[in-house]
N, C-alpha and C positions, 0 to 999 in steps of 0.2 A: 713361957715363950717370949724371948727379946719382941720386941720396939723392932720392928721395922726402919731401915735410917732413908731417910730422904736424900736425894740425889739432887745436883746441879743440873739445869741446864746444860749446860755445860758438858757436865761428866757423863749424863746420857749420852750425848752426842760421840764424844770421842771413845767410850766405850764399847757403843754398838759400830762407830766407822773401825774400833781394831775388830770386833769380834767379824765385823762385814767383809774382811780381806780375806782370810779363813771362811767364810760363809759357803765352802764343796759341800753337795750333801743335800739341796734341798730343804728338804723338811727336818730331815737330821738335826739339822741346827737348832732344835727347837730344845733338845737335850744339852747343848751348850748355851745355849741362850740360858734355860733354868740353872744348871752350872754356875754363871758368873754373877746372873740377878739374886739366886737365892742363897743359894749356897757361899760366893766369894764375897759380893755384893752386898747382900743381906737387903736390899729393898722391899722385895714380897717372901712372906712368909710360902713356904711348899703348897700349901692346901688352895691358897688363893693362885699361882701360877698356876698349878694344875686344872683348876677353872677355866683360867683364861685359854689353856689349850683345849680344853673340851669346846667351849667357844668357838676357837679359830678352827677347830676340826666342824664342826657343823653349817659355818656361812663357808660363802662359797668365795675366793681367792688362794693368794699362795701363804699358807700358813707362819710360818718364817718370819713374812715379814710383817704378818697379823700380831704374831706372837712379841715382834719385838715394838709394836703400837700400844701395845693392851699392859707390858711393862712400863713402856713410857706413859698411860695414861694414868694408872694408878697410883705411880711415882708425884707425878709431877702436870696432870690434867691433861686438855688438847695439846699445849705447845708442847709438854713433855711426850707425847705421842709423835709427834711430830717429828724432833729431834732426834727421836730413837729410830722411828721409821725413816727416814731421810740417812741416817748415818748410817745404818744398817745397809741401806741400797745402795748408797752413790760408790762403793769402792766397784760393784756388779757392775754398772752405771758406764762409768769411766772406764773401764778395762774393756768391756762388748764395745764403746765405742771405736776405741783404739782400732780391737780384733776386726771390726766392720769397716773401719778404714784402714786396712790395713791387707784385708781380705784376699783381695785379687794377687797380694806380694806374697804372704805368706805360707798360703795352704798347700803349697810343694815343697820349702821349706823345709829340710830334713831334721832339724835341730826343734822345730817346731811340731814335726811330726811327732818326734819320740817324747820331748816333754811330754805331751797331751797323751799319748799313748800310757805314757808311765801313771800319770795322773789320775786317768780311767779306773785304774787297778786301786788307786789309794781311795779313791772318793771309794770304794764298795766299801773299805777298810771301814773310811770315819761313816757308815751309814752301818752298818751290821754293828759298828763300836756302839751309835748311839741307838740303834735295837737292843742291843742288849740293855746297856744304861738303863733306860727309861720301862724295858720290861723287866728288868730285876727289881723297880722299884711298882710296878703297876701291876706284875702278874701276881698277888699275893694268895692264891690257891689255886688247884687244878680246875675250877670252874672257868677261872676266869682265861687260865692258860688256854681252853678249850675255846672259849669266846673269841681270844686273841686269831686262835688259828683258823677259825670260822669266817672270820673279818681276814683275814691272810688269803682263804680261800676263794671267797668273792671278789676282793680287789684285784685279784690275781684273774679271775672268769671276765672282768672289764666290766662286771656287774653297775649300774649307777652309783654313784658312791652316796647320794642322798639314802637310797634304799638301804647299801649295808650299815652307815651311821642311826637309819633307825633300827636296821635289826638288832645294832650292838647296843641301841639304848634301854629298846624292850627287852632285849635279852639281862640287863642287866638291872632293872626291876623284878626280873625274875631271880638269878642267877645272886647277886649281892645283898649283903648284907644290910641291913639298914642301921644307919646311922645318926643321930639326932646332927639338925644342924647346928654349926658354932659361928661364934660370934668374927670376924675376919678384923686386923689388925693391920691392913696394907697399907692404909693411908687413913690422915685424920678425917675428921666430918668438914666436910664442904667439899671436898674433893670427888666427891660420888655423884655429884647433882648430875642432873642433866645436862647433856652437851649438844641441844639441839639448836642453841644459838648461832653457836662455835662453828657448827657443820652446817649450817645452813650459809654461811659468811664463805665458808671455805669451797661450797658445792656455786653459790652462784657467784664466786671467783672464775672459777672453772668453765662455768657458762659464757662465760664475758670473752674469755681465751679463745672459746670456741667460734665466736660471731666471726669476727677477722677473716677465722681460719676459712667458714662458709664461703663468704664472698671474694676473698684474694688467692684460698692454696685449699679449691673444693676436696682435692688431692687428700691433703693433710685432715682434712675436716672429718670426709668418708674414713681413711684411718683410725682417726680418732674414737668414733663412732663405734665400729665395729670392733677394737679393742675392748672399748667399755661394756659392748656386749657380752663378748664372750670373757669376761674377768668376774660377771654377773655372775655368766651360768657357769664356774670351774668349780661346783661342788666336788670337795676331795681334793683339793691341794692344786699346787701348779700343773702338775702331769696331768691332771683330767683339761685343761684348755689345747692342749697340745694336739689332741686330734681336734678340735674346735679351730683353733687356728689353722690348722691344714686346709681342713675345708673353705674357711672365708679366705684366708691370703692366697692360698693357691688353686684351689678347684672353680672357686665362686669367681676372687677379683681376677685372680691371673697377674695380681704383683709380682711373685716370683715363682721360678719354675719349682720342678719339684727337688732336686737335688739341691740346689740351695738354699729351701728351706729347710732341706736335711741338715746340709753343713752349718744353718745356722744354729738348730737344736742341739749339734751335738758341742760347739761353741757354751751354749747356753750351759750343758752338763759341766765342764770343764773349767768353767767363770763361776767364781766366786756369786752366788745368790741363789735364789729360784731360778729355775728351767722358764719363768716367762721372761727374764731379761733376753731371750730370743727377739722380745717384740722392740728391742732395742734395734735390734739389728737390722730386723723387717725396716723401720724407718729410717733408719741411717740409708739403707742401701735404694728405700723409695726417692728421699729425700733432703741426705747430708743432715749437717748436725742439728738442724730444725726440726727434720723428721725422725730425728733418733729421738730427741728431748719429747716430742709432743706423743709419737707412744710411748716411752717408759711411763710420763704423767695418765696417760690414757689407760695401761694395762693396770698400774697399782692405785688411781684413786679410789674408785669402787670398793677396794682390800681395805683402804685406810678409812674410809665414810664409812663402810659397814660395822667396824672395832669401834670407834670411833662414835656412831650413832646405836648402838645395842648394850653394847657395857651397860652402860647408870641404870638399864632396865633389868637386861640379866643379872642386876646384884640380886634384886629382891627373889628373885628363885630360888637363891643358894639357903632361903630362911626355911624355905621346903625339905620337911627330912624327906622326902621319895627324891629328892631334884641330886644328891648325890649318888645313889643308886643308876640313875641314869650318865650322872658325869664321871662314875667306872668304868660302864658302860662304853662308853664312847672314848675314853683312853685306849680302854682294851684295842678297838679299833683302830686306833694311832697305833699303837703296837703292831697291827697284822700291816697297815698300810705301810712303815717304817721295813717288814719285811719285803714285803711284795716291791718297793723301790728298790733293796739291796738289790734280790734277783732280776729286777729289770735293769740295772745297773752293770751287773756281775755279764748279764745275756749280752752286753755290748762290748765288753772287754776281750782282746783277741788274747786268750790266756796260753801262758807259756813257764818256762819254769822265771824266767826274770820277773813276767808280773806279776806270777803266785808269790815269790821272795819281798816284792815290794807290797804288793798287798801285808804279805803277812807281818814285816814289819811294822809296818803302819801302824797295823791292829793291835802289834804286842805293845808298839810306843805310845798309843792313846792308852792301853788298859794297864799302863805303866804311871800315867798322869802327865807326860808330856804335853808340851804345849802344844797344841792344833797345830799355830802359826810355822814351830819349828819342824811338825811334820809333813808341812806342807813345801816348805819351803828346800828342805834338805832330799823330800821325796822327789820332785822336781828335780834337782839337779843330779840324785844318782840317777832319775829318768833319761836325762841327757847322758848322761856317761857311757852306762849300761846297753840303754837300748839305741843310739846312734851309731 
């Protein structure tokens, strides 16, 4: 098994800000993410990424961009987490804000209408491309294909998603093989320590942010607050916060009504990141580019302190031969949950024969090995063409 190669500063950064432009897809991204770190990369060896997804599928945040913290921390420690988290958002970041100030001009916008419409069809493409992907390498017998579908079935029923990740774990101390654990080659020794220094510097940063915010913009504070709550409870990826934020932004505070919290989610599907750079939007439009910046910081710290404060501890489970039994387990579950996004994806798109064509394209140019970027980019413009 090669050496593992260590990465720059640096090259985390600009690596995950290109793979972050292309970031349609949600969680999907978590199979390009592995793609470029293991496979192009060569930073973490298959067996340790695949960890660290089982991980970001169990705490609660938007997986994505857990997945690309838990690369960078392995690589290259907290800052390398950092850089990778940070590059990986900010293209999401920058683009909702635009969209959020931009809002009121554009959303009748016919040239705007049809990209996004065309768009809808491709994102189902690169999410079913990366179902498949990551179940042709996870489903490795009908047991587990069954598991997959079980965890498909309940995330699909709106089941808790804590509940189905343990049914898929117990299920797979039953179901999986056992396997002795091995020794993991991601990074040298020093690099595994505890990061509770690091995170504890970086959490009452954040507290400091927040004092201000109490006494001059109570506004932004309350925001604040209530993002970091519900980024706590999103067990199961981005989409599980999504009815959570309904409820606080629009039932509870009455920030915004309900059709614009619509239009902001469905922004959020259509923008490069997780489905919570919505909470981007929420703030820009409470509070211009202050309150755009202080919920994005608000909805992904929590994602980033959790990777970030658990890693150095969950290394020592993986010494557990029953601890991979359960980390199939809960792949398997990313597999059914990777589905059940497709067709909640698929259920938004107004299908016709142009967006089944651009869909299908899509799908054949990812499973072709085309670049993300250029299927994104060329999809997008026959989306103007075609459907304007």
């Amino acid at each position: 098994m090669p050496t593992p190669q260590q990465p720059s500063i640096a090259q985390l950064f600009i690596s995950f800000l290109r793979l972050g432009v292309t970031a349609f897809g949600g969680p999907s991204m978590v199979v390009y993410i592995r793609k470029m770190a293991v496979e192009q990369k060569g930073w973490l060896d298959a067996d340790v990424f695949d960890d660290g997804v089982a991980l970001c599928q169990m705490i609660p945040g938007a997986t994505a961009m857990q997945t690309a913290a838990y690369v960078g921390l392995k690589s290259r420690g907290v800052i390398g987490a950092g850089a990778s988290f940070i590059g990986f958002g900010l293209p999401a970041f920058l683009l909702m804000m635009v969209f959020a100030a931009a809002y009121t001009y554009t959303r009748n916008l016919s040239i705007v209408i049809s990209a996004f419409s065309g768009l809808q069809a491709i994102i189902v493409a690169i999410v079913a491309n990366a179902m498949f992907m990551f179940g042709r390498k996870t489903l490795k017998n009908w047991k587990l294909v069954l598991l997959a579908a079980g965890a498909a079935a309940l995330f699909g029923l709106n089941i808790n998603p804590i509940l189905v990740i343990l049914f898929a774990a117990v299920s797979g101390l039953v179901l999986v093989k056992t396997r002795p654990a091995i020794a993991r080659l991601s990074m040298p020794a020093g690099r595994t320590t505890p990061t509770f220094r690091q995170l504890l510097i970086l959490l009452s940063l954040f507290s400091l942010v927040l004092v201000p915010l109490y006494f001059f913009r109570r506004n932004l504070f309350d925001l604040s607050i209530s993002l970091v709550r519900i980024d706590l409870m999103a067990f199961g990826g981005g989409f599980a916060s999504v009815p959570l934020m309904f409820h606080e932004i629009v039932e509870i505070r009455g920030w915004l009504d309900s059709q614009t919290f619509m239009n902001g989610i469905v922004l959020g599907q259509v923008t490069p990141g997780p489905i919570v750079i919505t909470a981007t939007f929420i703030g820009y439009l409470l509070d211009g580019v202050l309150g755009g910046l202080v919920a994005t910081v608000s909805i992904f710290m929590p994602s980033f302190a959790l990777v970030v404060g658990i890693t150095p501890y969950y290394e020592r489970l993986r010494r557990l031969p029953l601890f991979y039994k359960v980390v199939d387990g809960v792949l398997c579950s990313f597999v059914g949950f990777l589905f059940t996004v497709t067709i909640r994806f698929a259920l938004n798109v107004h299908w016709d024969w142009t967006h089944f064509l651009l869909a299908l394209a899509a799908f054949v140019a990812l499973r072709l090995k085309v670049d993300i970027l250029w299927v994104i980019l060329l999809g997008t413009l026959a989306s103007i063409i075609l459907i304007l």
